[in-house]
C-alpha positions as a printed Julia matrix, in Angstrom:
172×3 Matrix{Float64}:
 -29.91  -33.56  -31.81
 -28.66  -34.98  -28.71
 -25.98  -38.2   -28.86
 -26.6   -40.95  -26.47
 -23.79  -42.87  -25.49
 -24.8   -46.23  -23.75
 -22.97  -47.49  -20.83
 -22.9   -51.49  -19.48
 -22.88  -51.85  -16.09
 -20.88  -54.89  -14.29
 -23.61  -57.06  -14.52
 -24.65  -56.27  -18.13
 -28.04  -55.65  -17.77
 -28.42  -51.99  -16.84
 -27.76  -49.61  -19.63
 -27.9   -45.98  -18.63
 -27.56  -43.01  -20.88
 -25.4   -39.75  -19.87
 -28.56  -37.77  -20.93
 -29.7   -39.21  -17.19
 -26.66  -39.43  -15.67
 -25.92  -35.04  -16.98
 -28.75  -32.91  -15.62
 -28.8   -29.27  -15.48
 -29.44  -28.14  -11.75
 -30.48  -24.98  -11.72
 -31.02  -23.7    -8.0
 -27.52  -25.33   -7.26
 -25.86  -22.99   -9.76
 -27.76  -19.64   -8.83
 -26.82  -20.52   -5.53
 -22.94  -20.9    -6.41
 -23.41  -17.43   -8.32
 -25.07  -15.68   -5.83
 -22.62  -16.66   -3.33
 -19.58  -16.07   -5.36
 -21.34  -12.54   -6.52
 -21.73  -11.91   -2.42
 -18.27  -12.81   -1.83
 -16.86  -10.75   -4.1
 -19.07   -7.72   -2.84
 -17.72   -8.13    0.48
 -14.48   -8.16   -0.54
 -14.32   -4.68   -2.17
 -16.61   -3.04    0.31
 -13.52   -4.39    2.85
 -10.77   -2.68    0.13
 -12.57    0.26   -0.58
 -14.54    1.25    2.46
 -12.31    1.17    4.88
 -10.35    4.24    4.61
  -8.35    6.6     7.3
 -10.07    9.42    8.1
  -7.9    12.4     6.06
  -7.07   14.64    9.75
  -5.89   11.97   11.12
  -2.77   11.07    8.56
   0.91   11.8     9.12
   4.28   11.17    8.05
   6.95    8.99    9.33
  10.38    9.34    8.04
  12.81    7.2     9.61
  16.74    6.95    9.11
  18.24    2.98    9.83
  15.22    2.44   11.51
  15.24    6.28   13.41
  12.43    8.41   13.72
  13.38   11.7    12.36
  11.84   15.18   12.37
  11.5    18.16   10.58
  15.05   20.02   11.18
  12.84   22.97   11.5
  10.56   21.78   13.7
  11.35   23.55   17.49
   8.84   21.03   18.9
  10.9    17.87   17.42
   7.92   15.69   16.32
   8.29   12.84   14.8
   4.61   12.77   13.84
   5.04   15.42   10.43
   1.73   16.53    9.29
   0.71   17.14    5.44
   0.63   21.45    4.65
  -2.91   23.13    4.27
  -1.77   23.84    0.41
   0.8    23.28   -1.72
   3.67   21.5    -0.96
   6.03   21.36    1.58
   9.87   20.09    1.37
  11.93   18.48    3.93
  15.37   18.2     3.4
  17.94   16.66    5.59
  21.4    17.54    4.99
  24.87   15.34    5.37
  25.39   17.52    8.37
  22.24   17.33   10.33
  23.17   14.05   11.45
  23.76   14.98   15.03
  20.52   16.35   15.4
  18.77   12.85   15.25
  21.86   10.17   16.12
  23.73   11.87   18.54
  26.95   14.64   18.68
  29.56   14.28   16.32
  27.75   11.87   13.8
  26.26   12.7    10.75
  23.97   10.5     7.99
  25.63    8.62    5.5
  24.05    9.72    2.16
  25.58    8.99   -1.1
  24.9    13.18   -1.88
  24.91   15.9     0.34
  20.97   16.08    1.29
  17.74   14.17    0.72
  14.74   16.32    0.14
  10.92   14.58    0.82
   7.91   16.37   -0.5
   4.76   16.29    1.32
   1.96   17.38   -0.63
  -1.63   18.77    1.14
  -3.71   16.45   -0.89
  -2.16   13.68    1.67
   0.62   12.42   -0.87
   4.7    12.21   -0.36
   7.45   11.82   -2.72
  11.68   11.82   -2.5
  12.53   14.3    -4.74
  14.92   13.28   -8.07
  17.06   15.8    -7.71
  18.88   14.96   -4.52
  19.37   12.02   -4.89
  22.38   10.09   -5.92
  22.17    6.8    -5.75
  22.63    4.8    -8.66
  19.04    3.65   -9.42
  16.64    6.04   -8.6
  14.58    3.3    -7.32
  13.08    5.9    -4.5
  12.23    8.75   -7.05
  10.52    6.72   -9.54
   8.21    5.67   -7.36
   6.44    9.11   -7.87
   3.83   10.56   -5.1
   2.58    8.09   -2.76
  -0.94    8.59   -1.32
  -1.41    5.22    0.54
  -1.19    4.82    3.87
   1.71    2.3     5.54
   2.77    1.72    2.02
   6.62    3.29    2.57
   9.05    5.04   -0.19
  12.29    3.64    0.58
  16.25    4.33   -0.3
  18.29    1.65    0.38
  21.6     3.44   -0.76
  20.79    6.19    1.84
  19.09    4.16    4.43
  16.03    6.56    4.35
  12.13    5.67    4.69
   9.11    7.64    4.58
   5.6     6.36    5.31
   1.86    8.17    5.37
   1.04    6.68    8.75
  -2.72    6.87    9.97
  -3.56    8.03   13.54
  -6.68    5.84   14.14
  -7.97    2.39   13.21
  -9.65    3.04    9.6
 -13.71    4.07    9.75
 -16.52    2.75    7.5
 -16.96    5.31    4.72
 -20.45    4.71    3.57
C-alpha cells in the first residue's frame, strides 16, 4: 500500500503526488556504484601495489638530526643494509660519540648504549633493554617493516628509518 500525500501548488489548482515527484532512477545509481566501486579499487591498488623493491631497502639511523654508521663499519656508511639471516645488532655506546660529532664529544643518552636490531626479513626495532628512558615509547613500538615510517627516542635524541633506494615499482 503506497500513501499519497497531496500537495497545493501557489495557484491551487495543481495537485501533485510524491509518488511522481519520488522515482527510482536506476542507471543513475549503478552509475554512482560503479564509480564509487572504481574509486575505491584504485585506491588500494595505489596502497598496496606500490611497494619498494626488497634489495633496494636500507637503514638510516640518525642522532639530533646526524647520520650515523655502524661503529664497526671500516667503510663508514651511513646507508646500513638489512643481514642475509638472522638478526643483526647495532649498538652505540655513551662513548662513541666522537666517532660521529666530532673529538672530545660524546652522545647524550639517558643509559650507557642504545642497541637497534635489524632483522633480514627487512624489519628494525630499539631494543628494551638499553634503554632508559622513562617511557619506553621507542621499544614498544616493536619491529618496524615499513619504509620512511621512523622509530624514534626523544629522551636520547635517536631515529631509525627503513629508507628505500628507488622510487617504488608496480608489483603486479
Amino acid at each position: 500500500m503506497f500513501f499519497s500525500y497531496n500537495v497545493l501548488m501557489a495557484n491551487n489548482e495543481e495537485k501533485i503526488s510524491i509518488k511522481d515527484q519520488m522515482h527510482y532512477q536506476p542507471v543513475k545509481d549503478s552509475i554512482l556504484i560503479g564509480t564509487s566501486a572504481l574509486l575505491v579499487g584504485v585506491i588500494l591498488a595505489f596502497t598496496f601495489g606500490f611497494k619498494p623493491r626488497e634489495d633496494s631497502l636500507h637503514v638510516e639511523i640518525r642522532y639530533q638530526n646526524t647520520l650515523l654508521f655502524d661503529p664497526l663499519d671500516p667503510n663508514k656508511n651511513t646507508s646500513i643494509s638489512f643481514p642475509d639471516s638472522g638478526e643483526r645488532n647495532i649498538v652505540f655506546h655513551k662513548e662513541d660519540g666522537h666517532l660521529f660529532l666530532g673529538e672530545g664529544v660524546d652522545f647524550d643518552f639517558l643509559g650507557e648504549s642504545v642497541t637497534i636490531s635489524l632483522y633480514a626479513e627487512g624489519a628494525i626495532e630499539i631494543k628494551t633493554a638499553d634503554i632508559t628512558c622513562p617511557d619506553h615509547t621507542c621499544s614498544k613500538m616493536g619491529k618496524i617493516s615499513f619504509t620512511y615510517t621512523p622509530i624514534v627516542c626523544l629522551p636520547n635524541q635517536i631515529q631509525a628509518m627503513i629508507v628505500a633506494e628507488s622510487l617504488p615499482e608496480w608489483d603486479a
